[in-house]
N, C-alpha and C positions, 0 to 999 in steps of 0.2 A: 666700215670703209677705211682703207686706208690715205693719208698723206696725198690733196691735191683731187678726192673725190672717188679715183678708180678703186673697182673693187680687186681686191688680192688675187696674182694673179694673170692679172688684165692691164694693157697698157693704158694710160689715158689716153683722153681723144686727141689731143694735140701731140703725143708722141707718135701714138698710133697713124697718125694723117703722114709722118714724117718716115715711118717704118720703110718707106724703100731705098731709104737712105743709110737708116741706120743699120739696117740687118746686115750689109755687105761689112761696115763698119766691126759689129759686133763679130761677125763671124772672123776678123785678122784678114779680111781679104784687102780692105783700102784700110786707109788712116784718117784719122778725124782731119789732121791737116788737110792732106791731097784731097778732098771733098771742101772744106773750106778754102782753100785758097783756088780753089777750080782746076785742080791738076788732074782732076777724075771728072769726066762729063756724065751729067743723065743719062745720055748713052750707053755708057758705060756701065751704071750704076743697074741698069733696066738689066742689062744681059747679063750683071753678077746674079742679080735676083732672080732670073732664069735658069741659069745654075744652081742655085740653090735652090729653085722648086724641081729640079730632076735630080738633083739628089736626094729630096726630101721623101718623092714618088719610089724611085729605087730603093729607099730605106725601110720606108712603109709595103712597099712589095716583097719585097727581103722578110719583114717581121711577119707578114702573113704566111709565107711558103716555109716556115717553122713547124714542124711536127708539133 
């Protein structure tokens, strides 16, 4: 196991609970600031993450329809 328990890989539980915050973040769509300082609402935050599960769906549907 690595550093903090999770296995390699795998987020811990305590990132992972926080994941629909961080994934906009990681993806360059907000900033750590404008999420910390509240200049990007949960609102917000939910319909990036919706965006990026249709893009994740289109991409995975894209890699299927490959010869």
């Amino acid at each position: 196991m690595s550093e903090g328990g999770a296995l390699p890989g795998r987020l811990r539980p305590d990132v992972e609970e926080q994941y629909l915050i961080w994934r906009p973040i990681l993806e360059g769509m907000v900033s750590l600031e404008a999420v910390e300082t509240g200049a990007v609402s949960l609102e917000r935050l939910m319909q990036l993450n919706g965006l990026l599960d249709m893009r994740a769906a289109i991409q995975r549907e894209a890699m299927d329809d490959r010869p």
